[in-house]
C-alpha positions in Angstrom: 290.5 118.4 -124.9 291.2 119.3 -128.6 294.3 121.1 -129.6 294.8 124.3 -130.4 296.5 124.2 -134.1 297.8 127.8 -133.5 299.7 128.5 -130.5 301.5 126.7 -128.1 301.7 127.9 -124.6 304.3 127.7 -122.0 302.4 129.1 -119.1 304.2 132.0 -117.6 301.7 131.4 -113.9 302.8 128.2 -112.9 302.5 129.1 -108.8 303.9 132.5 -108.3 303.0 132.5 -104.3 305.6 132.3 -101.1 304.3 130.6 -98.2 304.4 131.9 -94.2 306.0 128.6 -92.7 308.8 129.3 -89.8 309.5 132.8 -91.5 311.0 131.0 -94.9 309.5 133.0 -98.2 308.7 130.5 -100.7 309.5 132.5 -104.1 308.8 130.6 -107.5 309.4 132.9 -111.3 306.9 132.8 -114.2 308.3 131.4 -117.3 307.9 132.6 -120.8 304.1 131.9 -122.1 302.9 132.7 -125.4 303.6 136.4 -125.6 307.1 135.2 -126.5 305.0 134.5 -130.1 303.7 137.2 -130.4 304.9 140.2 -129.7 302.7 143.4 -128.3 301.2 145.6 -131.1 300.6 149.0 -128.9 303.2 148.7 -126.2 306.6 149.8 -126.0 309.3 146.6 -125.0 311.1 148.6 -122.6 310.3 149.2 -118.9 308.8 152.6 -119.5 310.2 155.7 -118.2 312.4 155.7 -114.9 310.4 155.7 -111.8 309.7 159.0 -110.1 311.9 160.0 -106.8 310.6 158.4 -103.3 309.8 161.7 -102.0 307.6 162.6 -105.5 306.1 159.2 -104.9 305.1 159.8 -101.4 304.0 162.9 -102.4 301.4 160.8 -104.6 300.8 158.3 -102.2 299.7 161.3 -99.5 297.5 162.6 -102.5 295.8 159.4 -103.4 291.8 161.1 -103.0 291.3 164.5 -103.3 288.8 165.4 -101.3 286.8 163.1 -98.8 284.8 159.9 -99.9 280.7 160.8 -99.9 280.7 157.1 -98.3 281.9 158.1 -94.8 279.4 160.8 -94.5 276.7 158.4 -95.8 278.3 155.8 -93.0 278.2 158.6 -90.1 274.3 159.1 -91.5 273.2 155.2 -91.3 274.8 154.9 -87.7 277.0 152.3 -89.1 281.0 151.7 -89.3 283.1 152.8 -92.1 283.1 149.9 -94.4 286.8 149.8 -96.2 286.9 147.2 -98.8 290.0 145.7 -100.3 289.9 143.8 -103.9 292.6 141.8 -105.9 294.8 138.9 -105.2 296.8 137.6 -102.9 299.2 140.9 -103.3 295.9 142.8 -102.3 296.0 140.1 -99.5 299.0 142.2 -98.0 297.4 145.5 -98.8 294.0 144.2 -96.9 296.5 143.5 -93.7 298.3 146.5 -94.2 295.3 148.8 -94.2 293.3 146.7 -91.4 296.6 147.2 -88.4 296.1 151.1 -89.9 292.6 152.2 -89.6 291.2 151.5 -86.1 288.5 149.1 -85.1 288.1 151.6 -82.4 287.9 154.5 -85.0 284.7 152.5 -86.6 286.7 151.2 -89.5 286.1 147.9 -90.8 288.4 146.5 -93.2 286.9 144.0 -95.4 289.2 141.8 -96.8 287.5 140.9 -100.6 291.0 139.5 -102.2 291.2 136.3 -103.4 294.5 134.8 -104.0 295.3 133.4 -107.9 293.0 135.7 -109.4 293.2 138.5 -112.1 291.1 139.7 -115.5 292.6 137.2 -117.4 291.9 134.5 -115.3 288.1 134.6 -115.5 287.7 130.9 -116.2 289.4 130.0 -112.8 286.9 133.1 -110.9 284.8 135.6 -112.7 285.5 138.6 -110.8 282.3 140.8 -111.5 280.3 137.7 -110.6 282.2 137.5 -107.7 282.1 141.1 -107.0 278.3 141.0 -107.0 278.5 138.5 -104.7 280.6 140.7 -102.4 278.9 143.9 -102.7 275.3 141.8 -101.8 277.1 141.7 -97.7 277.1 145.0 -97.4 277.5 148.8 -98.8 281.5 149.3 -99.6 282.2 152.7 -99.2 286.0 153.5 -100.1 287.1 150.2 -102.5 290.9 149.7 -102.4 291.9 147.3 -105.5 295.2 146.2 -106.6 295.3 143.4 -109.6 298.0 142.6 -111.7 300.6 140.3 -110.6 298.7 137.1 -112.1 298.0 139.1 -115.3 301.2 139.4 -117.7 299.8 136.6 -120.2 297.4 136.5 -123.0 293.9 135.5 -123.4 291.1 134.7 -126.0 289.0 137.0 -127.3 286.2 135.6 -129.5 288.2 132.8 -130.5 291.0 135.0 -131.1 294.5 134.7 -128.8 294.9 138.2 -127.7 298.7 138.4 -126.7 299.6 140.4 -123.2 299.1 144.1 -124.0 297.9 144.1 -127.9 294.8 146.1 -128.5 292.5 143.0 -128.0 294.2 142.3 -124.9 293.4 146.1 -123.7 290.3 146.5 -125.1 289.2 143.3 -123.0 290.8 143.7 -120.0 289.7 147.7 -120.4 286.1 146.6 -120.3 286.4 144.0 -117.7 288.3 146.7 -115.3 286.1 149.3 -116.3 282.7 147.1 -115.3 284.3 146.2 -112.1 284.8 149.7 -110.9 281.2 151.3 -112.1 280.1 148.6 -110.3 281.8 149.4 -107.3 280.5 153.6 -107.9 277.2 152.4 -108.3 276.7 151.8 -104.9 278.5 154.6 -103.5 282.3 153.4 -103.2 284.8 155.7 -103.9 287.9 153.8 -105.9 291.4 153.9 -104.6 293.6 151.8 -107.6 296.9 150.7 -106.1 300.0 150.0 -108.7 302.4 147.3 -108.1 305.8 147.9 -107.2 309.3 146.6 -108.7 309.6 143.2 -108.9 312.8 141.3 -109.0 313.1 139.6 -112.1 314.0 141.8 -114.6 311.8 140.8 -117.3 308.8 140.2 -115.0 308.9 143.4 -113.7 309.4 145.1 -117.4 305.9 143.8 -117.8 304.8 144.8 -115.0 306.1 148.4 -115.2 304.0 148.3 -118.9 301.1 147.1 -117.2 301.0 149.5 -114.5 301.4 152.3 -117.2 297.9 150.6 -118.9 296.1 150.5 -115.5 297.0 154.5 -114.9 296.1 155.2 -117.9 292.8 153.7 -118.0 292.3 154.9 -114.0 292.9 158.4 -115.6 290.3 157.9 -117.9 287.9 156.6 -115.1 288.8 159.5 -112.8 290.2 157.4 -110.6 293.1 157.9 -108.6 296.3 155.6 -109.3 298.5 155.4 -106.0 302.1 154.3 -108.2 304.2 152.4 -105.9 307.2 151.7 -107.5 309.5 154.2 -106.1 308.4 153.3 -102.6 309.6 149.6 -102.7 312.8 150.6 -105.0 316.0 152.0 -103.9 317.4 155.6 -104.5 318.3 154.4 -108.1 314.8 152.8 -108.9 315.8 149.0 -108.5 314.4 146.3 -106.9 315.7 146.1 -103.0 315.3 143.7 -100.3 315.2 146.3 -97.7 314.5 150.0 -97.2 315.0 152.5 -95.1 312.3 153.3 -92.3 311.3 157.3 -91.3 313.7 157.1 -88.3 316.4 155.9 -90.6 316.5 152.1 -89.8 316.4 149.5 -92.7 314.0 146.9 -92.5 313.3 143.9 -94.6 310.6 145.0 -96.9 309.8 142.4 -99.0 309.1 138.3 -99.1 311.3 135.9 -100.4 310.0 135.4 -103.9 310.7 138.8 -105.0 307.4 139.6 -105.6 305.2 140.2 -102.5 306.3 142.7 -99.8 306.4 142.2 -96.1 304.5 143.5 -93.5 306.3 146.8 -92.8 306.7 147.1 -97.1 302.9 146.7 -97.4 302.7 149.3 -94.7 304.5 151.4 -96.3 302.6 151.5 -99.3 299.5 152.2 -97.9 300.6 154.8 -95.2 299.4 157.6 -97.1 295.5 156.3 -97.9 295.6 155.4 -94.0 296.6 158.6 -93.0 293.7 160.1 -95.0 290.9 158.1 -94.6 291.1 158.4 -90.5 291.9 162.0 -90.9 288.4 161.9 -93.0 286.2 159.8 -90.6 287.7 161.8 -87.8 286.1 164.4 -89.5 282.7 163.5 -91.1 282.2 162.0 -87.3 282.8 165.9 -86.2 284.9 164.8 -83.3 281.9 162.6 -81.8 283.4 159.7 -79.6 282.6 156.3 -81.5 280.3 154.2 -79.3 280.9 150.8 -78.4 278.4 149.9 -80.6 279.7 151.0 -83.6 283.7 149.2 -82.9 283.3 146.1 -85.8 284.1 142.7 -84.8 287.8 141.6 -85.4 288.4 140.6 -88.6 288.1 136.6 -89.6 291.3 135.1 -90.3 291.8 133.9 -93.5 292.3 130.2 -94.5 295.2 128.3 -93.9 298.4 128.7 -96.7 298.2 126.2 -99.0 301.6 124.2 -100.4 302.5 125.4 -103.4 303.4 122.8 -106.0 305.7 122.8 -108.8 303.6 121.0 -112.0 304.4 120.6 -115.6 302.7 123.5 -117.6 300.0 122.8 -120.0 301.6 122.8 -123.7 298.7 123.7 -126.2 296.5 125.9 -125.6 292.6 124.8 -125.9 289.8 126.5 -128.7 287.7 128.4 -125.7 287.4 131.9 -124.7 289.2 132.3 -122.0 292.6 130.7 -121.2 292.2 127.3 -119.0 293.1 127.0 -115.8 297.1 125.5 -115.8 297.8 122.4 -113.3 299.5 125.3 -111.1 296.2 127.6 -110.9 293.9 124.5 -110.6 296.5 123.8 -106.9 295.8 127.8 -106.4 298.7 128.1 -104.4 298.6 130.5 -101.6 300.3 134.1 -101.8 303.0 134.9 -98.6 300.6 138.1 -98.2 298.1 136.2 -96.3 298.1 136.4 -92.6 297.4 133.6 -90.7 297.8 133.6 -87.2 296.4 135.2 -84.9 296.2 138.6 -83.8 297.9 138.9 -80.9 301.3 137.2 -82.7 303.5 138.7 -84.8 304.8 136.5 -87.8 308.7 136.4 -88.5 309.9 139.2 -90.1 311.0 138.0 -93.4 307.4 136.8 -93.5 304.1 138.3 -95.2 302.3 141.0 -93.8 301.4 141.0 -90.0 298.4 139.7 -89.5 295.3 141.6 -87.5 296.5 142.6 -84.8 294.4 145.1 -83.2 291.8 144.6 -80.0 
């Protein structure tokens, strides 16, 4: 492959997942990629603002819709179960399990879990996500989408032949259009959209682009008129830094996130989503008018997802090619598994400074 006479790249995604094995969290960092040449030309360096109270953030999190999603009615109408769908990678892995041990089988919800792991808007060589979207929306009618993308996204791109550093205005105005055509795609067959924010991270620099990336998504969700559930104050501690554990309703710390710093555990990916939960069954409770669900109307349990794969530790590409699109580094071409996939099986209960619990209801 020709070289790039431009840039040189030091790829910042060289295999950011944990793995589930014997409750060890396998945690690797990005390293610098070619952002470091070129600096942002809209975005301010810092982290942003500090990060709202746990109690204002809860308050958001409780707040997430404002009034009930058509698509449960519409559900109710076809005789069918609530279809929930969950989009983004393997952090919206976590968020699927989170969300499926939440909202009821037995309460007709079905929890469809639409994540891939190693994907983002940037990373459209490795998987096109409105071609895969199409793909996924052809099962079925989605009628609340829950999508959290991000975490494999704090690195450049081409545009048009062009390197587009992280966060420069042909970074946004790509990535604004891709995100933008994801979720009209999503409204145009009746889903209402639910955008979930990442929380802090624990490398310092790694999370200071993700706080600025977060502030992007919001603001373009805000333009969408779509709600923007921000997380960060629910996975930090009383001082808005990253934490290991927190502390439960009753008082009790637990461990809340995996190993790497990155991905939370099962009770922290709980605890993000608590809020939606809490609404959307106090919302199908009520388009079902307090009707009984009928046995034929309780979904199958959800498929288990496949096995973790090892993550491996490669040399990054060095030059970056003349193509659109970024390609695919040794590290994404392994697409090494994220610790937010459950996988075993729903009766057990992984180790608790493991992912997310997997499945687990009958």
């Amino acid at each position: 492959m020709a070289k790039h006479p431009a840039f040189l790249l030091i790829d910042r995604t060289a295999a950011l997942f944990c793995g589930v094995v014997a409750g060890i969290a396998i945690g690797l960092a990005f390293a610098p990629q070619i952002n470091a040449l070129l600096a942002p030309e809209s975005m301010p360096e810092s982290a942003g603002p500090s990060p709202p109270t746990a109690s204002a953030s809860m308050a958001v999190a409780r707040t997430a819709l404002k009034a009930p999603p058509p698509g449960l009615s519409r559900a109710v109408a076809e005789n069918r179960p609530f279809r929930i769908g969950v989009f983004g990678d393997s952090f919206g892995d976590g968020l699927w399990a989170a969300l499926y041990n939440q909202l009821p089988r037995r309460e007709a919800f079905q929890v469809l879990r639409y994540s891939q792991q190693a994907t983002g808007f940037t990373r459209y060589r490795q998987t096109n996500l409105q071609q895969r979207l199409e793909e996924q929306l052809a099962e079925g009618p989605v009628d609340v989408a829950v999508i959290s993308f991000g975490a494999n996204d704090t690195q450049g791109l081409w545009v048009e032949g062009r390197a587009a550093p992280f966060l420069s205005p042909a970074w946004q105005a790509e990535i604004g259009s891709r995100v933008t055509r994801y979720v009209e795609a999503l409204r145009a067959q009746g889903a209402t959209v639910v955008w979930i924010g990442l929380p802090v991270m624990r490398n310092p620099a790694y999370d200071a682009d993700i706080a600025r990336l977060n502030r992007f998504f919001a603001g373009l969700m805000a333009r969408l008129d779509v709600p923007f559930v921000e997380t960060r104050a629910l996975a930090a501690d009383a001082r808005g830094q990253f934490t290991t554990h927190l502390e439960g309703p009753d008082g009790t710390r637990f461990l809340a996130r995996a190993g790497d710093g990155i991905h939370m555990s099962g009770k922290g990916y709980q605890r993000l989503t608590a809020g939606l939960a809490t609404q959307l069954r106090r919302w199908g409770q009520a388009a079902r008018k307090g009707e009984a669900v009928p046995d034929s109307l309780v979904p199958p349990p959800a498929p288990m997802p496949p096995p973790l794969a090892k993550p491996k530790l490669v040399k990054p590409e060095l030059v970056l090619p003349d193509i659109v699109d970024p390609a695919p580094s040794a590290a994404e071409a392994a697409e090494p598994a994220a610790a937010a996939t459950p996988t075993v099986p729903p009766a057990a209960t992984p180790p608790a400074a493991a992912a997310p619990a997997a499945p687990s209801q009958g």
